[in-house]
N, C-alpha and C positions, 0 to 999 in steps of 0.2 A: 504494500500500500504506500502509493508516496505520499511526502509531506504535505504536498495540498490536500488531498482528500482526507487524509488526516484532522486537519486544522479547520471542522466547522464549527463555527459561532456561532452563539444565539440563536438556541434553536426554537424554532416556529410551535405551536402547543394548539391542538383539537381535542377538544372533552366532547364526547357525546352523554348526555343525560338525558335520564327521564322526572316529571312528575312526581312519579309513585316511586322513586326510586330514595332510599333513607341514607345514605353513602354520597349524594351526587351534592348534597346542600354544602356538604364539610370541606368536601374536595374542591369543587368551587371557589369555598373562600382561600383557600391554601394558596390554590395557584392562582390568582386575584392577586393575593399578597407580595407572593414570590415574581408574579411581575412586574410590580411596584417597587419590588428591589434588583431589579434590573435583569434577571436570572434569563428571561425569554425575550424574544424578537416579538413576538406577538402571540396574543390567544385567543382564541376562537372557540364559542361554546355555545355546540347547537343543540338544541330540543329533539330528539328523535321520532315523539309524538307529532310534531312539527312538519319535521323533514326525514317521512322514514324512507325514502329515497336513497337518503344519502346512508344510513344504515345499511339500508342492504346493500347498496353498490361498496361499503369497503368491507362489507360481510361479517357486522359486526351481532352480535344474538343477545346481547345482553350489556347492560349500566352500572356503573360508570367505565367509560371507554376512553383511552387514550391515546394521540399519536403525539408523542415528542421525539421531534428530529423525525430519523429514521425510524425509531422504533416505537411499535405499538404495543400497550401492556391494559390488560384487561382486570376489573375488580376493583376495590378499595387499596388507596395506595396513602402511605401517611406521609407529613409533610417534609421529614428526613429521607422517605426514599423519593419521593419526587425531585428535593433538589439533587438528590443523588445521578438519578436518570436526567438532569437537565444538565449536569455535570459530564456525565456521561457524554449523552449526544452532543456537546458542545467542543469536545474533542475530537471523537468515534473512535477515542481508545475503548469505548463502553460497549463494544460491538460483540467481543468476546464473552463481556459479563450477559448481555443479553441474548446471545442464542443459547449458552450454558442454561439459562433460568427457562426459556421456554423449548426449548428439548428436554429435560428434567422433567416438566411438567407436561410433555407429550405433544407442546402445540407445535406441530414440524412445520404447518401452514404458515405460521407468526415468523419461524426463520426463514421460510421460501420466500415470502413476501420481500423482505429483507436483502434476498438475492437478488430477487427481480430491478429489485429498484438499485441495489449497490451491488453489482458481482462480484466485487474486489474483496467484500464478506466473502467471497470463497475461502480466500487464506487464515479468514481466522477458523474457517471450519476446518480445513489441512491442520491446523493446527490443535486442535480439539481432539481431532482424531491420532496427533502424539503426545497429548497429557495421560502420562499415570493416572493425575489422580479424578482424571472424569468418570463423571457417574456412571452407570449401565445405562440410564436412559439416553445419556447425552451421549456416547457411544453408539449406540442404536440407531439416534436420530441423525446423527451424523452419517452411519451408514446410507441411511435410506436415503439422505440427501446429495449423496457420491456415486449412487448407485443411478438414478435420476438424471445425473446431469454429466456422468461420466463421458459418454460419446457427445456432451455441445462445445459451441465455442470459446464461451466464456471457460471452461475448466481446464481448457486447452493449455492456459495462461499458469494453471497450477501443477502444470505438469513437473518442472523444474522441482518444486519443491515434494514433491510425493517421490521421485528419483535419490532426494538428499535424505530422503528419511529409512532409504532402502538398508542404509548404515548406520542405525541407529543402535546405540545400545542395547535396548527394548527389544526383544524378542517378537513381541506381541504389536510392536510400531512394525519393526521391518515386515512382521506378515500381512499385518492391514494393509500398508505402503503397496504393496507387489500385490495381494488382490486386488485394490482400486486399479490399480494400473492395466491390468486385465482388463477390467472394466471398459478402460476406453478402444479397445478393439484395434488401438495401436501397435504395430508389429514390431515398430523402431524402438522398442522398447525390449525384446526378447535379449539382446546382450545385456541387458543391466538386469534382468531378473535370471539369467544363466547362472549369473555368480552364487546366487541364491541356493544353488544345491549343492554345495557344498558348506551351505550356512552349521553351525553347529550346533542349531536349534531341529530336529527332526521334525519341530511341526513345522516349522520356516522353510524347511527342505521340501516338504511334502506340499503345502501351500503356492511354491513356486511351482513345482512341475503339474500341479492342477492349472497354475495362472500359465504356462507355457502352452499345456495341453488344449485350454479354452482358446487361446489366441490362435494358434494354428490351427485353429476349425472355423476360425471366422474367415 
């Protein structure tokens, strides 16, 4: 990711509420406040009762609803983790913390979303998928987010660094690393996952010559 896309500011803030909704009054005032002290670029707080239009078109089921920045986060939020997430998107160092928190929680849609609009979140998910200490679900969801988007263009661009992770200490990186790479149906890749059988890991060994075997059937 480079330094400019790095370096956003003042990030822009959409609340969706309802009426009937006993969370959407508090939260309200919070980020009210928090833009009064300078935290957001602007805030936007529409009624959904109002405009359910605009609900269903960002596909949202339920109140209090957020987009800051990039990212959207669903449910009651307090006013420590708000400025948190405004901190967050104000950098998009926050990119990592937020696909970890909704993979954990199962929403894979809330990270794709995320891709669509920033692909360059590819790399924090390359990168997710060599943390120790990620959860099983965030492991999973990551999977299913490699596996997706393995053969497009945008992933194309993360190829370099799934190659560097081929040598990793992690046993368990270098064999995820060499299956995604499978994945993308690339064959310019079979020298770099050659080396893999004679990895010292037997499931890394055996992992490659399935990722070999796949690739020469494509």
């Amino acid at each position: 990711m480079t330094k400019e896309q790095k370096n956003i500011t003042s990030p822009t803030v959409l609340m969706l509420m309802g009426t009937q909704c006993t969370y959407c009054g508090p939260m309200m005032q919070m980020l009210t406040e928090l833009m009064k002290s300078g935290k957001m670029a602007s805030l936007r707080i529409i009624n959904i009762e109002k405009d359910p239009e605009l609900a269903a078109e960002l596909g949202v089921r339920g109140v209090p609803w957020l987009q800051i920045g990039p990212f959207e986060l669903a449910g009651s939020r307090s006013k420590k983790e708000l400025s948190l997430w405004l901190e967050r998107a104000s950098s998009f160092d926050g990119v990592t913390d937020y696909l970890e928190e909704v993979l954990a929680e199962g929403k894979i849609e809330y990270a794709n979303k995320l891709i669509q609009r920033y692909p360059q979140a590819l790399e924090n998910v390359i990168d997710l998928m060599a943390d120790p200490e990620a959860k099983i679900n965030v492991r999973l969801g990551v999977g299913v987010i490699i596996e997706d988007l393995a053969e497009s263009e945008q992933f194309k661009m993360m190829m370099p660094k799934l190659v560097d992770y081929l040598s990793s200490k992690d046993a368990r990186i270098r064999g995820d690393a060499c299956h995604y790479l499978s994945l993308t149906k690339d064959r310019s890749f079979i020298p770099e996952i050659e080396k893999l059988l004679s990895d010292e890991s037997e499931e890394v060994r055996e992992i490659a010559q399935d990722s070999l075997d796949e690739l020469a059937a494509d």
